[in-house]
C-alpha positions as CSV (number, residue, x, y, z in Angstrom):
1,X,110.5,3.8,-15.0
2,X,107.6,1.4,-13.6
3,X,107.5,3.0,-10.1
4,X,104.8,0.3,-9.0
5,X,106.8,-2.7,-10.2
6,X,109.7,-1.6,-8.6
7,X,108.1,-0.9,-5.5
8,X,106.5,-4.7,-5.4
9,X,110.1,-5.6,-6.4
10,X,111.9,-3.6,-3.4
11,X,109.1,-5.0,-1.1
12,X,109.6,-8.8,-2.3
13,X,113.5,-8.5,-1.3
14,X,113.8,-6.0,1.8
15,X,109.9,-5.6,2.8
16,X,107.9,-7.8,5.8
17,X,104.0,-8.2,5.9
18,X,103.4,-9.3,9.8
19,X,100.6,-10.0,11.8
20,X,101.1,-9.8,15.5
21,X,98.8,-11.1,18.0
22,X,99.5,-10.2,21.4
23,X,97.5,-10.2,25.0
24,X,95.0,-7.6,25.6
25,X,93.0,-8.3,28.5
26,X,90.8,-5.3,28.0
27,X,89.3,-7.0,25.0
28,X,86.5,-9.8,24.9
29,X,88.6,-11.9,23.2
30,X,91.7,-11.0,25.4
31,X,94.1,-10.8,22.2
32,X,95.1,-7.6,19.8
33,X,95.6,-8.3,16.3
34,X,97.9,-5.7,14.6
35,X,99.1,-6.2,10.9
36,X,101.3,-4.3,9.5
37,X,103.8,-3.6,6.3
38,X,107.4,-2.9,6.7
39,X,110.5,-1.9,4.3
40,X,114.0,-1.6,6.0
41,X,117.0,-0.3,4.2
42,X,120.2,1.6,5.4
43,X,120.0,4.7,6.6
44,X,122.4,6.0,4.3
45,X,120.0,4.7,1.3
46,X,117.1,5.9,2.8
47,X,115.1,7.9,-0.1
48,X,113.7,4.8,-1.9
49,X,111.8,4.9,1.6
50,X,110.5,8.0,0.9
51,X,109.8,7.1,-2.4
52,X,107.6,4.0,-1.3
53,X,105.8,6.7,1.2
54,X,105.0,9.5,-0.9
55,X,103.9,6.4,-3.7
56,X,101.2,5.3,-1.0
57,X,100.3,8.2,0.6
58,X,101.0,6.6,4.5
59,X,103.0,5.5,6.7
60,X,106.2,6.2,8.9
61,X,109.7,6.5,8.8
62,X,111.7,5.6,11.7
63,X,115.1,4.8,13.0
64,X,114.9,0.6,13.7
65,X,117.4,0.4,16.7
66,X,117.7,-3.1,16.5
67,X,119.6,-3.2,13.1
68,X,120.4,0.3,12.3
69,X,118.3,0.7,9.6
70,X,115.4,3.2,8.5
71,X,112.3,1.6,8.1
72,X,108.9,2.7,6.5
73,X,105.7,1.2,7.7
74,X,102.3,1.1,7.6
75,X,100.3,-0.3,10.4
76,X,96.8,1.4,10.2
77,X,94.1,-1.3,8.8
78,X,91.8,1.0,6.5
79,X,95.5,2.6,5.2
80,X,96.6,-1.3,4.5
81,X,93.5,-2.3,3.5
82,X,92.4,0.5,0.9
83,X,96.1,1.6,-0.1
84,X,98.7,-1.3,0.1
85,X,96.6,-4.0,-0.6
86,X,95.5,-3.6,-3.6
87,X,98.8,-2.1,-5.4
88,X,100.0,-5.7,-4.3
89,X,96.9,-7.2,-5.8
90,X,97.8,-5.5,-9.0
91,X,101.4,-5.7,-8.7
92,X,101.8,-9.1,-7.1
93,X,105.3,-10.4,-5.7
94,X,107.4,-12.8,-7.4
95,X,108.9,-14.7,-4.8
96,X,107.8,-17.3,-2.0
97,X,106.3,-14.3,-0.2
98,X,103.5,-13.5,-2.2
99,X,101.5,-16.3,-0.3
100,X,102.5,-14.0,2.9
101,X,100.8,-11.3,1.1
102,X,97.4,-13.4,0.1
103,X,97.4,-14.5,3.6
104,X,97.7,-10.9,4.8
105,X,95.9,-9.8,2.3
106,X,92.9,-12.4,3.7
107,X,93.7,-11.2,7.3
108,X,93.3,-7.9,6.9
109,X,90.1,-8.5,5.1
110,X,88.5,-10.1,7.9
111,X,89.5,-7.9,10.5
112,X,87.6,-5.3,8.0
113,X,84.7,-7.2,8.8
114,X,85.5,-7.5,12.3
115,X,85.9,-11.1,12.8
116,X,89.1,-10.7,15.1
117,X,86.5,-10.0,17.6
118,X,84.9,-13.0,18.0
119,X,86.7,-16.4,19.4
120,X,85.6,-18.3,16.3
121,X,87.2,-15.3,14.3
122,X,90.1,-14.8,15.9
123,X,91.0,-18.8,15.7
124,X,90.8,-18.5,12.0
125,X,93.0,-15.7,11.7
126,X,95.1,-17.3,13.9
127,X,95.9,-20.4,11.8
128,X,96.1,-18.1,8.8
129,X,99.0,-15.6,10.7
130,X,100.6,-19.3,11.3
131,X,101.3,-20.0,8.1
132,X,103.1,-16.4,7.8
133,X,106.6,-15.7,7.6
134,X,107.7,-19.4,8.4
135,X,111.2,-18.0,9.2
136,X,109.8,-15.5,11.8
137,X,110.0,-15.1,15.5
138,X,106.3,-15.7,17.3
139,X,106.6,-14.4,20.9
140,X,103.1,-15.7,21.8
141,X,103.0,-19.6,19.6
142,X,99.4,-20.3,17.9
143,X,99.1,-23.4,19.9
144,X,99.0,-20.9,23.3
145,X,96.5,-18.1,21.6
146,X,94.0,-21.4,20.5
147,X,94.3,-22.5,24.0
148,X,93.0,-19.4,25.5
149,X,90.7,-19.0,22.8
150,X,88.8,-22.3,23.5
151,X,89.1,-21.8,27.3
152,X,86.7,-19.2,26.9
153,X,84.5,-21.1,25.3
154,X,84.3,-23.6,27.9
């Protein structure tokens, strides 16, 4: 079997790459910038998760309350960075969501480089995360996390 092809496979159908930017007043930029990699399948179906863990080396299992599923994921940025991105740059999707993973990919990249911590930074990332996951949920829009950004500038 091609464990690495069906691992990108598994991840184009039932996996999520997500950036989420949320308010962290604490920081000089006053927003957190969290990426992370997900994989959901039923509990009872639950060893191709470990599979995709022991393949990478990282990440956590954990009961998702929300849809009663198990998921596996991966939210530390040298982990995603050093382990997940490049199997994916070697073993690209095949679906509409392989520009979600160049865009994560490029995120993840800059926050490497620590751009997230610097208005200027942050606003690109920000228009990059909006072009994520078009179907997705945003609790904080990009239009309200520019706002602030530029406020500060002022």
């Amino acid at each position: 079997m091609d464990l690495p092809s069906y691992i990108s496979g598994y991840v184009d159908g039932e996996g999520c790459f997500t950036v989420s930017i949320a308010p962290r007043p604490t920081l000089r930029v006053g927003w957190e910038v969290r990426p992370s990699l997900s994989v959901s399948q039923n509990g009872d179906r639950d060893q191709v998760l470990l599979m995709i863990q022991r393949y990478f080396g990282c990440g956590t299992l954990r009961p998702d309350r929300s849809d009663l599923t198990m998921k596996w994921e991966v939210r530390n940025l040298s982990l995603l960075v050093g382990r997940v991105v490049p199997h994916f740059e070697t073993y690209p999707l095949l679906s509409g969501k392989q520009r979600d993973v160049e865009l994560f990919t490029d995120v993840c990249r800059r926050m490497v480089r620590s751009e997230h911590l610097e208005a200027a930074g942050l606003a690109a990332i920000v228009r990059l995360v909006s072009e994520m996951n078009p179907s997705g949920v945003r609790r904080y829009s990009p239009t309200t996390i520019l706002t602030s950004l530029a406020e500060m500038k002022a």
